[in-house]
Backbone as ProteinMPNN parsed JSONL, in Angstrom:
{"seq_chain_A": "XXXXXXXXXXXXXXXXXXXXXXXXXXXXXXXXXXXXXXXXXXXXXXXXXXXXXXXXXXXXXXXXXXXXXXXXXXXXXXXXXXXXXXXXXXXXXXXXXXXXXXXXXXXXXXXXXXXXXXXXXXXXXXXXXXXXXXXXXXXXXXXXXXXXXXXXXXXXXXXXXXXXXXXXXXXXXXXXXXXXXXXXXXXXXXXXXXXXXXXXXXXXX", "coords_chain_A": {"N_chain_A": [[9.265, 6.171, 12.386], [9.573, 9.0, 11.273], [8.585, 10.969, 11.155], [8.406, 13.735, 11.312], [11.481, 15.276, 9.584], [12.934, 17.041, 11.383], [15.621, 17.452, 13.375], [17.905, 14.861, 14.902], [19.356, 12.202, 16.555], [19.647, 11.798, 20.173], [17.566, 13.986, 21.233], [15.762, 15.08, 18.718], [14.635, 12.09, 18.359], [13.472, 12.172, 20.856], [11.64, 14.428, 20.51], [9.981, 13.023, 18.071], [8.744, 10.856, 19.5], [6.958, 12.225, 21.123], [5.02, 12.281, 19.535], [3.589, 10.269, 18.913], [2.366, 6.975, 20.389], [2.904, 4.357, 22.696], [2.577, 0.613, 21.656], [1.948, -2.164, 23.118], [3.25, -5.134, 23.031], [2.36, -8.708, 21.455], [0.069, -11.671, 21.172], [-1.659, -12.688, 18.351], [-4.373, -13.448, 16.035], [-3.738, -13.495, 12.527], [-5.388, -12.492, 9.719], [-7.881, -14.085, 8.157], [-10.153, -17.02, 7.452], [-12.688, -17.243, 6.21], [-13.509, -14.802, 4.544], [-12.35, -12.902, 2.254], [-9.913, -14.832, -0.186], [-7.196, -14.411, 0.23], [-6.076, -13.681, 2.125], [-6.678, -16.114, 3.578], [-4.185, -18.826, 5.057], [-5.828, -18.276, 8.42], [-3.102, -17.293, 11.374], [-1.727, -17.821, 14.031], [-0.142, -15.372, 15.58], [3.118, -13.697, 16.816], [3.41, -10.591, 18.049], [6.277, -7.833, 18.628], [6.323, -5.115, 20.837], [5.822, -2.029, 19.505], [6.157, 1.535, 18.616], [3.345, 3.977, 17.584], [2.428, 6.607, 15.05], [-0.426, 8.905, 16.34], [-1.705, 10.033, 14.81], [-2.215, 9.859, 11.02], [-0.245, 10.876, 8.939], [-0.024, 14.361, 8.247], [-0.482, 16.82, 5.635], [0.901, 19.286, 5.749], [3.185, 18.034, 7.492], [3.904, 16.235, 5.847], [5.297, 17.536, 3.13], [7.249, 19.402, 4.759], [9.013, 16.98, 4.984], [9.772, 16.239, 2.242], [10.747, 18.677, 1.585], [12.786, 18.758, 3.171], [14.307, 16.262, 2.263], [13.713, 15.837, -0.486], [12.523, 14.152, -1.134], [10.498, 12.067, -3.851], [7.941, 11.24, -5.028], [6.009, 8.089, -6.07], [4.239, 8.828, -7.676], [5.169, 11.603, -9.542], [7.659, 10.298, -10.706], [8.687, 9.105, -14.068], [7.638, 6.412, -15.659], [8.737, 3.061, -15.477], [9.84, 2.221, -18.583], [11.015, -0.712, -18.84], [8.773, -2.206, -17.481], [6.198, -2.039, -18.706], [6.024, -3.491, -21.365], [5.466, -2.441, -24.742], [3.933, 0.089, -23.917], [2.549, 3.105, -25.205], [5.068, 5.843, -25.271], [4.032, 8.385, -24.284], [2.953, 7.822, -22.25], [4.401, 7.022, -20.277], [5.05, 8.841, -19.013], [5.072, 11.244, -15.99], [1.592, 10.834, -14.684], [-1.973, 10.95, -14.241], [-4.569, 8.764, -14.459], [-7.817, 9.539, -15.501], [-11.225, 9.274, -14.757], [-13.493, 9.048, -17.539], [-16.186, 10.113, -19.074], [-18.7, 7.627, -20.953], [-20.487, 7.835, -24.276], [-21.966, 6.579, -24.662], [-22.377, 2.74, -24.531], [-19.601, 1.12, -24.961], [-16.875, -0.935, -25.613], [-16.41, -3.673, -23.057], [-13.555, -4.613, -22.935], [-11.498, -2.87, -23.464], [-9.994, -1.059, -21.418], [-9.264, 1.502, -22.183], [-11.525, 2.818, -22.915], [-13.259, 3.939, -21.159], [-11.46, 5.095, -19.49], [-8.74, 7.924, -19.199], [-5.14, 8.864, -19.598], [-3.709, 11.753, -17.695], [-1.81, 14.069, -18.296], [0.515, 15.215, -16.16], [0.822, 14.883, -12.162], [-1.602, 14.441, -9.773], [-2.296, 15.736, -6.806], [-2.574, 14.797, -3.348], [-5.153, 12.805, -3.117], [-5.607, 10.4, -1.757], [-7.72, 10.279, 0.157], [-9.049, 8.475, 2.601], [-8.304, 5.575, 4.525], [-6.11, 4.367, 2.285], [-3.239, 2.475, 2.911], [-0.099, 1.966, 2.344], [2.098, -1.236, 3.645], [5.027, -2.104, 5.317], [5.589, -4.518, 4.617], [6.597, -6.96, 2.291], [4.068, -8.324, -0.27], [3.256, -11.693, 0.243], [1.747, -14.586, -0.384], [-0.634, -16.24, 2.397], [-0.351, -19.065, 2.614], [1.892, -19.897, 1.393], [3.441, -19.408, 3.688], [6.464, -20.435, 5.582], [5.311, -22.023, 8.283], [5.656, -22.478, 11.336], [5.746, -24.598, 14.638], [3.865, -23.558, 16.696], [3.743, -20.819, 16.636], [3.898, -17.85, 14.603], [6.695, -15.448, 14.858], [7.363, -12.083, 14.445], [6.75, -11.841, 12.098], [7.646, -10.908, 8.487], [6.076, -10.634, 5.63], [7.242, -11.32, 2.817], [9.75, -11.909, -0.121], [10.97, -9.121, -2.053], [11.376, -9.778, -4.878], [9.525, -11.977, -5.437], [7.051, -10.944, -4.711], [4.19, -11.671, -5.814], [1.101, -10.754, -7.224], [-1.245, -13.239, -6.858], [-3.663, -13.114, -9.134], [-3.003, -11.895, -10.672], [-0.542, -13.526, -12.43], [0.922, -12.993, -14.39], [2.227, -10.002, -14.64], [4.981, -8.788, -13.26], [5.715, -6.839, -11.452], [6.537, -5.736, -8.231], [5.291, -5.645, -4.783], [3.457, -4.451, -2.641], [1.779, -5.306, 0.773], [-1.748, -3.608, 1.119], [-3.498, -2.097, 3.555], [-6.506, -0.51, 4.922], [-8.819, 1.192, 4.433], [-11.949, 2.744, 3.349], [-14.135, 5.033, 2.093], [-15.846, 3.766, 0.244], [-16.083, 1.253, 1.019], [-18.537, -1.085, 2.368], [-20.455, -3.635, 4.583], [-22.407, -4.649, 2.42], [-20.882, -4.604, 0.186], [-17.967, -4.366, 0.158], [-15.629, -5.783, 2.002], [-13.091, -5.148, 2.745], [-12.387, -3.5, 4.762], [-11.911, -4.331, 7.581], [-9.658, -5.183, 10.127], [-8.171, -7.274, 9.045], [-8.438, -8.05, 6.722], [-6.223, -7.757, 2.979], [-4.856, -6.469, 0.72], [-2.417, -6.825, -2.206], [-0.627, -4.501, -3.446], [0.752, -2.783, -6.231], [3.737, -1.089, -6.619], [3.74, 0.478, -8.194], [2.328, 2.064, -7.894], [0.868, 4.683, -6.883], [-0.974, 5.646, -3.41]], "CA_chain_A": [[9.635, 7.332, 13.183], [10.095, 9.399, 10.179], [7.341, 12.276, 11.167], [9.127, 14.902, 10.625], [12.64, 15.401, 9.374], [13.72, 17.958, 12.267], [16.131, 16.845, 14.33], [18.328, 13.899, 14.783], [19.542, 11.806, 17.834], [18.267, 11.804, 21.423], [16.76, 15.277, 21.114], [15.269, 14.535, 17.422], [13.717, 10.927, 18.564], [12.22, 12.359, 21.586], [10.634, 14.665, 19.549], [9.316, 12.252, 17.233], [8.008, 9.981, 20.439], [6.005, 13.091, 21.892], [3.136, 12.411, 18.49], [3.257, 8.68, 19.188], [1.683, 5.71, 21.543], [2.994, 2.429, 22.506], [1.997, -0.54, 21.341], [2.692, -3.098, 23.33], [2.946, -6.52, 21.982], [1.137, -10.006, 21.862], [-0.341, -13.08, 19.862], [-2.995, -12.378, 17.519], [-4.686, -14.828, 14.716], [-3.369, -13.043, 11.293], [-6.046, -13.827, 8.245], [-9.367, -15.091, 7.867], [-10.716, -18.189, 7.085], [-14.204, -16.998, 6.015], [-13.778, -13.726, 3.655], [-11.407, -13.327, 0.864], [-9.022, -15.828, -0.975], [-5.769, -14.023, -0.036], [-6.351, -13.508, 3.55], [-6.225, -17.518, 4.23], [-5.408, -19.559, 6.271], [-5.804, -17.547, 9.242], [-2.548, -18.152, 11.633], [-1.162, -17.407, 14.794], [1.589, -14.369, 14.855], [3.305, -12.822, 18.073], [4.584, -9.235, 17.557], [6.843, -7.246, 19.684], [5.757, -4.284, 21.147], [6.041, -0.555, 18.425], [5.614, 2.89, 18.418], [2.835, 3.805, 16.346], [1.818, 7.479, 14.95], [-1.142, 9.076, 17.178], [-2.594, 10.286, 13.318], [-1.889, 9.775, 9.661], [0.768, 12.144, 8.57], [-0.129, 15.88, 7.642], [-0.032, 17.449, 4.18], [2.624, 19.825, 5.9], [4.248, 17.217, 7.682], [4.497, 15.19, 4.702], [5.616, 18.457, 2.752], [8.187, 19.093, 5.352], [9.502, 15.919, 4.355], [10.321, 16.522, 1.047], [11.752, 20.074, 1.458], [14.451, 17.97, 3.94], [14.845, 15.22, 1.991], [13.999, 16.097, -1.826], [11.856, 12.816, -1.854], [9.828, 12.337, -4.722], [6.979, 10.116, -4.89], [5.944, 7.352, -7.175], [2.896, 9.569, -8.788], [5.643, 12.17, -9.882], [8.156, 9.815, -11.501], [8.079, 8.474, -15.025], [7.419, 4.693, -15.468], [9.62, 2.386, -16.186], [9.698, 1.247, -19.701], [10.944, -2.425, -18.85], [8.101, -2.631, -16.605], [4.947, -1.9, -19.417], [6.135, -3.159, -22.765], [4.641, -2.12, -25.717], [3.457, 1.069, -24.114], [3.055, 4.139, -25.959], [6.157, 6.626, -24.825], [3.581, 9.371, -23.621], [1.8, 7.206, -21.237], [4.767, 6.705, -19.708], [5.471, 10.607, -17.899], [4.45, 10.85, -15.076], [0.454, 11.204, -15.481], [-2.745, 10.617, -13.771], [-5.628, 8.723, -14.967], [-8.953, 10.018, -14.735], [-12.521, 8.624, -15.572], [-14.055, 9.428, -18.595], [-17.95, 9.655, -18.734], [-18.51, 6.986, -22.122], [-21.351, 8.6, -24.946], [-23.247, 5.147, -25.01], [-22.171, 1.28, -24.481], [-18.404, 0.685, -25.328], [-16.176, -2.437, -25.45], [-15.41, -3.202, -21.68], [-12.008, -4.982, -22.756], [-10.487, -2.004, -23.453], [-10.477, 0.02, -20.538], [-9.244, 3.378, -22.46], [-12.636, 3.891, -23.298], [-13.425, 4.912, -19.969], [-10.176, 5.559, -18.588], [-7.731, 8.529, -20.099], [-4.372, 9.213, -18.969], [-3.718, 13.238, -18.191], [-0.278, 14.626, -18.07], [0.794, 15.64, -14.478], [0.398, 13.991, -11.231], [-2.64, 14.75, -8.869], [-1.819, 15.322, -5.523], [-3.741, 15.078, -2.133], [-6.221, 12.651, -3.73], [-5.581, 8.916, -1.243], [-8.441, 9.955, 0.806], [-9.691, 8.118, 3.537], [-7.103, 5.629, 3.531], [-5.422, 2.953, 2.227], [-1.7, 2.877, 3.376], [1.101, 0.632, 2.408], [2.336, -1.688, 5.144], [6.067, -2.322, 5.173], [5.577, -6.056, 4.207], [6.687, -7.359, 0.787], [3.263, -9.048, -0.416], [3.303, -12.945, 0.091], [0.603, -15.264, 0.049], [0.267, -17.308, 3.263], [0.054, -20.91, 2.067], [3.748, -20.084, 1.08], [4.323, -18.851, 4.803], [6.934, -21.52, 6.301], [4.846, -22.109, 9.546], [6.33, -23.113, 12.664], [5.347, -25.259, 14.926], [2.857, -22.726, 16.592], [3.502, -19.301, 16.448], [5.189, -17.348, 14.1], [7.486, -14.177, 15.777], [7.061, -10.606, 13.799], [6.463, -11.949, 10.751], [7.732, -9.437, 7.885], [6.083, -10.593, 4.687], [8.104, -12.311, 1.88], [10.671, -11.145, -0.371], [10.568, -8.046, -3.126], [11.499, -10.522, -5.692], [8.036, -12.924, -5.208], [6.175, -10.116, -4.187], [3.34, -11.377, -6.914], [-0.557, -11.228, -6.772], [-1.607, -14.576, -7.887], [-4.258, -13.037, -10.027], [-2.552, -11.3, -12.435], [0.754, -13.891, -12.121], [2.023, -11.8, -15.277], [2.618, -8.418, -14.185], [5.865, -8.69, -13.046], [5.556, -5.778, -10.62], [6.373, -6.811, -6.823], [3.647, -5.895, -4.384], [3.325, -4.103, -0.976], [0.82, -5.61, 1.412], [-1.95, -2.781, 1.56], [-4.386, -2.442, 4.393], [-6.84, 0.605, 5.603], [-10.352, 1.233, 4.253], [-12.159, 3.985, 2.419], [-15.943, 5.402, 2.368], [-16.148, 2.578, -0.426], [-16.618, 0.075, 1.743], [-19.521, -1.572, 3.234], [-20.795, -4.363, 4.592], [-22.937, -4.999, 1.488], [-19.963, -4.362, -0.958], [-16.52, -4.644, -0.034], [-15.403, -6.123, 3.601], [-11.393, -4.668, 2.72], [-11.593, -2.56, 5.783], [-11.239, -5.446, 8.274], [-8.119, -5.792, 10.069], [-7.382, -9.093, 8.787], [-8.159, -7.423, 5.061], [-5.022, -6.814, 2.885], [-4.74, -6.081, -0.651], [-1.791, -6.913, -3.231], [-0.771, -3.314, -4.144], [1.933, -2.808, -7.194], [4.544, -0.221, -6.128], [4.165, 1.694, -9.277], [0.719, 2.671, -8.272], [0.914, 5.66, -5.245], [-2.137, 4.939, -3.062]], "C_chain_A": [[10.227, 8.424, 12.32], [9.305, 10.352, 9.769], [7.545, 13.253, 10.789], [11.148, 15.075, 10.793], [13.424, 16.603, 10.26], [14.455, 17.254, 13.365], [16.651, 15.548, 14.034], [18.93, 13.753, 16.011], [18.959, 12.164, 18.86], [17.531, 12.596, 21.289], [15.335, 14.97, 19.84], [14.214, 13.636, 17.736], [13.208, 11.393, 19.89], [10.977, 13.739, 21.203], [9.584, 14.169, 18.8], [8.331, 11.091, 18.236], [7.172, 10.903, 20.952], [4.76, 13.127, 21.061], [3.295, 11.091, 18.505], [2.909, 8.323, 20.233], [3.03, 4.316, 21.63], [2.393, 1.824, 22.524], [2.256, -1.673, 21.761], [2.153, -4.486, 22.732], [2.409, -7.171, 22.354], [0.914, -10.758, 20.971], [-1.758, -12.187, 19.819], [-3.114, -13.191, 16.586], [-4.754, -13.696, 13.757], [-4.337, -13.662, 10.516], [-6.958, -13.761, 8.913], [-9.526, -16.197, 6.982], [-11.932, -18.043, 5.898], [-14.643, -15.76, 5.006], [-13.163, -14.26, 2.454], [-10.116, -14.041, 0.742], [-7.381, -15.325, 0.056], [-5.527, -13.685, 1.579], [-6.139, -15.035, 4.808], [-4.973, -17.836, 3.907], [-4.87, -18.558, 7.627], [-4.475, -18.359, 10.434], [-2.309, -17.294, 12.684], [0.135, -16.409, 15.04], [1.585, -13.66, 16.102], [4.124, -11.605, 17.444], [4.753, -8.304, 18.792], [6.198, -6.311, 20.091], [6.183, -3.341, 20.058], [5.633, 0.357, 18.731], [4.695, 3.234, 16.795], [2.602, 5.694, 16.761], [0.666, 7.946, 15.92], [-2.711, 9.565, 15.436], [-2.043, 9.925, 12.352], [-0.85, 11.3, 9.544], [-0.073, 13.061, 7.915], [0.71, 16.382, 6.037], [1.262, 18.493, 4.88], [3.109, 18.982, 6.834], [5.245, 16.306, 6.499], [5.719, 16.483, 3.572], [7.166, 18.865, 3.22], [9.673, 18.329, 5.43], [10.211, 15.805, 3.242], [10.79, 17.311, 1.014], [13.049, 19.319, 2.157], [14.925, 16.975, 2.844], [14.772, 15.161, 0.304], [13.355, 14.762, -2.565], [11.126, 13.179, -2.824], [8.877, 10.762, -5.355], [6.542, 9.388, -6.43], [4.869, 7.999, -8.564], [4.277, 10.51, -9.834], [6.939, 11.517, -10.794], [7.549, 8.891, -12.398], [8.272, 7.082, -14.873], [8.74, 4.273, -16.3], [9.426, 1.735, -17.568], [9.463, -0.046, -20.067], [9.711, -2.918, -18.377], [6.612, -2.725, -17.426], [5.958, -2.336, -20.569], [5.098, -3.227, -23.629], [3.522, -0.928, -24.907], [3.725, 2.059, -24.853], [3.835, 5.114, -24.681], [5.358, 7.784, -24.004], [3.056, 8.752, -22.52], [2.854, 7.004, -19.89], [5.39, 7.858, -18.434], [4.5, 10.515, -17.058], [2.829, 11.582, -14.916], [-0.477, 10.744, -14.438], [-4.105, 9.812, -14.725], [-6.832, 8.862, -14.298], [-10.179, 9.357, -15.613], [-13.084, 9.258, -16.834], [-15.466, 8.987, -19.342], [-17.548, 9.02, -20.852], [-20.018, 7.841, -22.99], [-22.392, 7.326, -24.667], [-22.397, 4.091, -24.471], [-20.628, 1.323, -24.981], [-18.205, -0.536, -25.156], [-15.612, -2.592, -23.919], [-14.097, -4.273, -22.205], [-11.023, -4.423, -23.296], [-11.031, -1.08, -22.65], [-10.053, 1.646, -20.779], [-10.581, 3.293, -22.805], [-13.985, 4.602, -22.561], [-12.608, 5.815, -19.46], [-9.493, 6.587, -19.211], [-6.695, 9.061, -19.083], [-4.449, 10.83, -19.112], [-2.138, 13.438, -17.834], [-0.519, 15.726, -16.643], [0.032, 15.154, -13.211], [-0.913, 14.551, -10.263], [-2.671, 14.408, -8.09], [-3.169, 15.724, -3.935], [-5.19, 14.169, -2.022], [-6.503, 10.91, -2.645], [-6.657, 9.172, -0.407], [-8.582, 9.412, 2.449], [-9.422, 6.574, 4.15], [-6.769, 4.387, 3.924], [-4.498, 3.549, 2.243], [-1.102, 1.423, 2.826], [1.484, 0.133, 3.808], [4.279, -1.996, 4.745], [6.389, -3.684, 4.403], [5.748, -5.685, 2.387], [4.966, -8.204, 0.506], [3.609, -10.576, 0.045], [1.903, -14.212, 0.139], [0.479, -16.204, 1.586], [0.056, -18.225, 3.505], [1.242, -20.641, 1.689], [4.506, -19.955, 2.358], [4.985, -20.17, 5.383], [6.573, -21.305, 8.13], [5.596, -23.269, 10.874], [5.482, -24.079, 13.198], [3.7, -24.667, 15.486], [2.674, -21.76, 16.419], [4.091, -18.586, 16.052], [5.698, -15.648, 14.785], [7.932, -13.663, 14.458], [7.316, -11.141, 12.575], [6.679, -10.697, 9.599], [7.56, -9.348, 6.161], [7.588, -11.289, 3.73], [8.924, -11.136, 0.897], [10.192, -10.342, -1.987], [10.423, -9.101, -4.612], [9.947, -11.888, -5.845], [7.062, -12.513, -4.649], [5.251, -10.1, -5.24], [2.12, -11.291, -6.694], [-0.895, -11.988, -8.131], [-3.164, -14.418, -9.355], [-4.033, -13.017, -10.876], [-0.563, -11.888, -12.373], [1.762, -13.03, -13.4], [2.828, -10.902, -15.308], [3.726, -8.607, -12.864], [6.677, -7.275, -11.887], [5.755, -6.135, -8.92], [5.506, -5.204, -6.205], [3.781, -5.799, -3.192], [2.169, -4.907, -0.537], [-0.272, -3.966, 1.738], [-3.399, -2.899, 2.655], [-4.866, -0.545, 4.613], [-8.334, 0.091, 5.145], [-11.187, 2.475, 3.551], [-13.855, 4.15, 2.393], [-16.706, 4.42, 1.203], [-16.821, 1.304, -0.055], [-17.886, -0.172, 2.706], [-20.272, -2.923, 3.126], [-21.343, -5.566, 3.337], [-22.428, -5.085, 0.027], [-18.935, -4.708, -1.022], [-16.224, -4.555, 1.616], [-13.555, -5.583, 3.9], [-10.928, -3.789, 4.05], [-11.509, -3.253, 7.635], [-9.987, -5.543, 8.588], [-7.814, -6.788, 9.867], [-7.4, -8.609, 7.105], [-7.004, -7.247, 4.638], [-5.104, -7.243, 1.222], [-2.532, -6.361, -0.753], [-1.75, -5.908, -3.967], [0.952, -3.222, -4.767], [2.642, -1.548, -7.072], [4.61, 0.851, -7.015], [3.135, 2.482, -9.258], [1.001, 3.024, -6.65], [-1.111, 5.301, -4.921], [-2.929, 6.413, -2.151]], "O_chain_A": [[11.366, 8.796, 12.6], [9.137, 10.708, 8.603], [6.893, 13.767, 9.881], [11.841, 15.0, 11.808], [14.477, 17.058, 9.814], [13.872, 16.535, 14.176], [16.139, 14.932, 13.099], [19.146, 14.755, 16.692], [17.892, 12.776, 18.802], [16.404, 12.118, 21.158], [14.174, 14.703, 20.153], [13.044, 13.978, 17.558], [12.154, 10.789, 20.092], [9.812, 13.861, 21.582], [8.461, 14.673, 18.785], [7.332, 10.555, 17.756], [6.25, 10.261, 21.456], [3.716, 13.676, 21.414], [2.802, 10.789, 17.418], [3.007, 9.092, 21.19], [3.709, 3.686, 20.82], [1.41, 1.963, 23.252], [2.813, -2.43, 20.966], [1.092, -4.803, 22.194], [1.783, -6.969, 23.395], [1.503, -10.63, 19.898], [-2.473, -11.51, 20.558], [-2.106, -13.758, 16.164], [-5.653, -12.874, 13.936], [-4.43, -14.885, 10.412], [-6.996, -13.441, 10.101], [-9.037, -16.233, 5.853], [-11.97, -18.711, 4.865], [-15.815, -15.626, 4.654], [-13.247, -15.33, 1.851], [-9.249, -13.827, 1.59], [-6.631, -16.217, 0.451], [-4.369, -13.424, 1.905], [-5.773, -15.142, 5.978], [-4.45, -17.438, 2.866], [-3.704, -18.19, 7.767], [-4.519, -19.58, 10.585], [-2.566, -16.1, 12.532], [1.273, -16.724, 14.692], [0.589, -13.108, 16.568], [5.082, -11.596, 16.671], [3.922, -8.02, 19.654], [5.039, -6.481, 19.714], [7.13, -3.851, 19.46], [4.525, 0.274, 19.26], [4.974, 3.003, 15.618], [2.574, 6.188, 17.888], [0.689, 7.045, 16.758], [-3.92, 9.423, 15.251], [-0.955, 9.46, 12.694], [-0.927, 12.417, 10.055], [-0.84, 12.649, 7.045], [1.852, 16.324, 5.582], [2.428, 18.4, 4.495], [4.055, 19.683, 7.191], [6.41, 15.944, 6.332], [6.884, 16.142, 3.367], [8.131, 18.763, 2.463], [10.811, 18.696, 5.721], [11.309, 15.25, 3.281], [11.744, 17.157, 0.252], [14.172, 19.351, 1.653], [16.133, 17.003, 2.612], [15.651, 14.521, -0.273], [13.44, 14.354, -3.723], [10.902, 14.38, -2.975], [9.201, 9.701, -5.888], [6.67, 9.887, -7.548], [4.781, 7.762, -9.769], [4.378, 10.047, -10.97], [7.295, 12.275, -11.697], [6.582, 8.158, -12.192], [9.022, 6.617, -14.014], [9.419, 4.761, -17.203], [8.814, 0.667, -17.606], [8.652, -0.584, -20.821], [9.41, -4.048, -18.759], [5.781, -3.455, -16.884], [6.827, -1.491, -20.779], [4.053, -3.853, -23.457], [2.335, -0.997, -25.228], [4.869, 2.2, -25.284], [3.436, 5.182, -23.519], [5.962, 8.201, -23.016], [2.626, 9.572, -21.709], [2.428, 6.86, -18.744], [5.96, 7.664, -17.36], [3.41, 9.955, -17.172], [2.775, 12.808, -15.012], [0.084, 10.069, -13.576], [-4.536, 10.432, -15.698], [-7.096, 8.566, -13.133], [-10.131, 9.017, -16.796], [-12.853, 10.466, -16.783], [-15.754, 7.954, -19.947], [-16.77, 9.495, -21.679], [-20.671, 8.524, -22.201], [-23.604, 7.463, -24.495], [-21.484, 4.575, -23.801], [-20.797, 2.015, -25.985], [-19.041, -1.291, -24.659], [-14.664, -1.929, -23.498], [-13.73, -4.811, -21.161], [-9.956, -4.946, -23.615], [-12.059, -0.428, -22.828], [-10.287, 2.629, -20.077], [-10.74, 4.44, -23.222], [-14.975, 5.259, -22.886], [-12.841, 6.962, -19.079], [-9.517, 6.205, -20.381], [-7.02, 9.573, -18.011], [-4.963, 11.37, -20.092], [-1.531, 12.757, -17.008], [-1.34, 16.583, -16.317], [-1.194, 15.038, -13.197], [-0.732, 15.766, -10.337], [-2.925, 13.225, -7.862], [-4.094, 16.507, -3.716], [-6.117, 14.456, -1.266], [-7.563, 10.314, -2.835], [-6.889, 8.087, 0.125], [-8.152, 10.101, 3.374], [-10.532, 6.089, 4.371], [-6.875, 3.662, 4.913], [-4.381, 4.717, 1.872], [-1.515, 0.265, 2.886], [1.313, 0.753, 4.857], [4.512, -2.052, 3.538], [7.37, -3.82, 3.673], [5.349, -4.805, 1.624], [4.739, -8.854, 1.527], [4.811, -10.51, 0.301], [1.276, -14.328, 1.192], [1.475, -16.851, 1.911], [0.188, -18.565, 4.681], [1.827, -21.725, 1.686], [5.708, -20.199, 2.459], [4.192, -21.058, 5.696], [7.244, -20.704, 8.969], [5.857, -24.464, 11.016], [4.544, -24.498, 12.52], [2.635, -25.059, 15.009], [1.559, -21.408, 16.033], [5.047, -18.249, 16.75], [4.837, -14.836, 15.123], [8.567, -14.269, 13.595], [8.329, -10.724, 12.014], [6.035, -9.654, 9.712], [8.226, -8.629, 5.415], [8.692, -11.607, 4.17], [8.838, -9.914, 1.021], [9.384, -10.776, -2.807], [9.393, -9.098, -5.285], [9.92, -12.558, -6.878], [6.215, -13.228, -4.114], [5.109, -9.03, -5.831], [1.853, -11.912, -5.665], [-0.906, -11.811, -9.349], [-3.517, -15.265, -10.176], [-4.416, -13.66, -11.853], [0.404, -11.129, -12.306], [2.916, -12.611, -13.316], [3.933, -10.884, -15.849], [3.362, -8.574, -11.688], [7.86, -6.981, -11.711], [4.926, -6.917, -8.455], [5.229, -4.163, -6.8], [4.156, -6.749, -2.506], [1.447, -5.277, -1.464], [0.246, -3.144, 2.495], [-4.239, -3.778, 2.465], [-4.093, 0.409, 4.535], [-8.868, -0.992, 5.38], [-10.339, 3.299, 3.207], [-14.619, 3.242, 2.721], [-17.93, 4.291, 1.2], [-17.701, 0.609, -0.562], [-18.122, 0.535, 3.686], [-20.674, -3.383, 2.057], [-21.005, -6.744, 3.213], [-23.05, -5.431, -0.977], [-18.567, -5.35, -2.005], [-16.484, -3.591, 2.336], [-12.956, -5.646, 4.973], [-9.794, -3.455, 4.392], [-11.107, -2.64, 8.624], [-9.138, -5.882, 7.764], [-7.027, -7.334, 10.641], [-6.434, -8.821, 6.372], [-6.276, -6.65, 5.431], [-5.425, -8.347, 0.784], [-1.678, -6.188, 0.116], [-2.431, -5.865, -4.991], [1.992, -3.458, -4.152], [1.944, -0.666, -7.573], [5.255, 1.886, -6.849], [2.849, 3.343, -10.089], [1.221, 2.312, -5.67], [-2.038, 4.953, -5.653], [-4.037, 6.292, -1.629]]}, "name": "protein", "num_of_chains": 1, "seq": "XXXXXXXXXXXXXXXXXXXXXXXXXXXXXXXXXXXXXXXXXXXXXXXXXXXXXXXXXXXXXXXXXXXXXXXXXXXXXXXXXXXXXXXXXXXXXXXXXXXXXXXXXXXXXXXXXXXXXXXXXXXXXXXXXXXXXXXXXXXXXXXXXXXXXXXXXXXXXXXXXXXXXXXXXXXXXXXXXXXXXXXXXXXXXXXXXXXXXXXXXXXXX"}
């Protein structure tokens, strides 16, 4: 409920309820069985009723936002040092990387020789859209399952927020869910509501 920064108390939040729906609640089977790895085992989950948005937030809503509040998003701050070692010091301002057509055949196990970082962030660019979900990542073979039905489930904690691929990268790990003109049937099934990606907080989406 965090649409736009005008207003506060009753006045304020019925503002902010006049571009929303309710959602009322219910059991639903969380997961699939039958797609990708990270998605099993599909489980039973009751969630309360919510107010949800009616759209995706607005470049001047979002805008808005930041003039009130002076936020400043993960593209625009520099990286953490602890978090890459042994990067070089420039890589670490806050930067965009962009593709880089190759002359011929390269080595693919170094991905600079597609990839090049550019100095300054590039904004407006998430598309069509993947969103963070509030959830810490968790896998859910770790979920401690009840007897049958687990109540509003809220993801696992920042600290074990890992994706079991890359158990290295020490990065904890929103749950992300949406979909993108990427996807199709014949390619990538991610835009499934039961889909959810292992996205690293240092990477704006």
């Amino acid at each position: 409920m965090e649409r736009n920064a005008a207003g506060t108390g009753i006045a304020g939040r019925d503002r902010l309820l006049e571009a929303m729906v309710r959602i009322p609640g219910g059991t639903f089977q969380m997961g699939s069985d039958v797609h990708y790895p990270e998605e099993a085992p599909a489980h039973d989950v009751r969630v309360n009723g919510f107010w949800m948005d009616t759209h995706a937030v607005t470049n001047t809503e979002f805008r808005r936002f930041v003039d009130a509040t002076n936020y400043v998003t993960f593209a625009e701050k520099p990286a953490n040092a602890a978090d890459y070692p042994g990067a070089k010091p420039e890589l670490l301002a806050p930067s965009s990387v962009m593709f880089r057509r190759t002359t011929g055949p390269v080595d693919m196990r170094n991905a600079y020789n597609w990839w090049t970082y550019v100095a300054g962030a590039v904004y407006e660019m998430a598309g069509n859209v993947w969103e963070w979900t509030t959830d810490w990542y968790q896998e859910h073979g770790k979920i401690q399952h009840a007897c049958c039905t687990l109540d509003n489930p809220c993801g696992g904690m920042p600290d074990e927020s890992r994706d079991p691929r890359t158990p290295d990268v020490n990065i904890p790990r929103r749950v992300m869910k949406g979909g993108s003109y990427l996807c199709a049937p014949n390619y990538c099934q991610r835009y499934r509501p039961a889909a959810r990606m292992a996205q690293p907080i240092d990477t704006s989406t």
